[in-house]
Residue, then its C-alpha position, 0 to 999 in steps of 0.5 A: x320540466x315535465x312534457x306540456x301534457x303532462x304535470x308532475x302529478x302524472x309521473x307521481x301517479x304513474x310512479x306509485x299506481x302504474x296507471x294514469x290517463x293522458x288527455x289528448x296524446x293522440x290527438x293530433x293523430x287519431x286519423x292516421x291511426x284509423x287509416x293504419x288500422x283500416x290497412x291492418x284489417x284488410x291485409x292482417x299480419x301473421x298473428x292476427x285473431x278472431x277471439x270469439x267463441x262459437x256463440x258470441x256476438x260481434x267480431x273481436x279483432x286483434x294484431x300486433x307487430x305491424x308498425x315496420x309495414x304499416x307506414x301510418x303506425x311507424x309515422x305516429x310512433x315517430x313523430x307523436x309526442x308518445x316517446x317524450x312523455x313515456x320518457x317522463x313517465x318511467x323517468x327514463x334517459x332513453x325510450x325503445x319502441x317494443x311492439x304496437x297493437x291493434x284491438x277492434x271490437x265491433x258494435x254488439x261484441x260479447x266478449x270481454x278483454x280478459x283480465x291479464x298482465x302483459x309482463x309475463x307474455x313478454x321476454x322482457x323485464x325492468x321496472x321501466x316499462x309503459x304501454x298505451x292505450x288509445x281509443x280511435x272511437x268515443x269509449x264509455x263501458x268498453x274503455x280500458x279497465x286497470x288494477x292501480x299497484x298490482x305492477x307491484x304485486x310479488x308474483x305474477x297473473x298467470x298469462x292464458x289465451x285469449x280464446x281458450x283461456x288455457x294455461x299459457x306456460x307449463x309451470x302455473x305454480x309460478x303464478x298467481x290464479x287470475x283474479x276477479x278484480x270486482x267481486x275481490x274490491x280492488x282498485x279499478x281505473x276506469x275512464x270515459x275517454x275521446x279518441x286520442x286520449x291514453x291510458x298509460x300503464x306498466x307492463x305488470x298492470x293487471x287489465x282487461x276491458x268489457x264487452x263492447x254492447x254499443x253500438x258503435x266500433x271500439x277501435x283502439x291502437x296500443x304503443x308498448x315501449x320500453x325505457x333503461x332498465x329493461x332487459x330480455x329475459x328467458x321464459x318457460x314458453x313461447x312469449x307473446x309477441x315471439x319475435x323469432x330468431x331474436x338472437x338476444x341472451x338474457x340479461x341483454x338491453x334489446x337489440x336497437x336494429x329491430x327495437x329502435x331507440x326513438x327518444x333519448x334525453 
């Protein structure tokens, strides 16, 4: 039987959309989450960003791999029910934490989230994959925006920076242009959502958010995770996160000393 959150019509609708919404994941741990990220904010880890240009408004925070020294990230990737339901979801034995991300957009910031996938960011690969994305504030217009079945896509979005939005690996043949999910029609997923809730998408789901012109805060906190089948990977650059002197070769399941195993059937 699937986790009590979820029925089999969310493992269905992950399996062949990539995207599906989880009412309430967070729930019961959308206060620790604040206060972990109220700690991220004040003492910022190595690859925190500021990605706003000169003239946008707002503040557009973002950090990531922060979940060993940030004990509130570690206690809700341990002991939420995150892990048993990405289990279901990928219809995995086992389930790897792979990195945590913090987004924050304050009330009148300009700038959107641009239109990505995370997979070629990453040295991983697997059809097994999930991340989600929770909200620590109510979201309307600036929740989570997702192109259901682009995981399946046969090649890949090209990955750019935020900031600059420049190629972010030399050969950009390899990849398909950045497309324009509105003016092109696809399938979009959009949810209003209340803090705690979370959209659970594959790591090839192409995604972006809007602007966050409210005025109130966008805080949101993102669990990747990842589940049998995935494997490191070599790419053309450096990957985003980097994860310096992994020592992993490709072909390999991702070491357990630094991607813990925190659920297995």
């Amino acid at each position: 039987m699937p986790h009590p959150l979820i029925t089999q019509d969310h493992i269905d609708t992950y399996q062949r959309d990539g995207v599906v919404l989880i009412k309430g994941l967070f729930a019961d741990h959308v206060e620790t989450l604040r206060d972990g990220v109220e700690v991220n904010m004040k003492e910022p880890g190595p690859y925190a960003a500021e990605n706003l240009k000169d003239g946008d408004t707002g503040r557009f925070f973002d950090d990531y791999c922060n979940w060993t020294r940030i004990p509130q990230f570690e206690e809700v990737i341990r002991n939420s029910s995150a892990a048993a339901v990405a289990a279901d979801l990928m219809q995995s034995d086992s389930v790897q934490v792979f990195h945590d991300h913090v987004l924050v957009k304050e009330p009148g910031t300009s700038k959107p989230t641009p239109w990505h996938q995370d997979a070629p960011y990453y040295f991983v690969e697997g059809q097994q994959t999930i991340s989600f994305w929770s909200p620590l504030d109510p979201v309307t217009d600036a929740s989570l925006r997702c192109v259901a079945g682009s995981h399946l896509w046969e090649k890949q979005v090209l990955p750019t920076r935020w900031l600059n939005e420049d190629n972010f690996y030399p050969d950009s043949d390899a990849y398909m242009p950045v497309p324009d999910p509105d003016a092109e029609g696809m399938k979009i997923t959009e949810w209003a959502m209340e803090p705690g809730d979370a959209v659970a998408f594959n790591y090839g789901i192409l995604h972006g958010a809007r602007a966050n012109v409210s005025d109130r805060r966008r805080r949101a906190f993102s669990l990747r995770l990842v589940g049998d089948d995935a494997r490191y990977v070599e790419r053309p650059g450096p990957t985003s996160p980097p994860f310096p002197g992994h020592d992993m070769t490709a072909g390999q399941k991702l070491r357990e000393d630094w991607f813990p195993v925190i659920y297995q059937r």
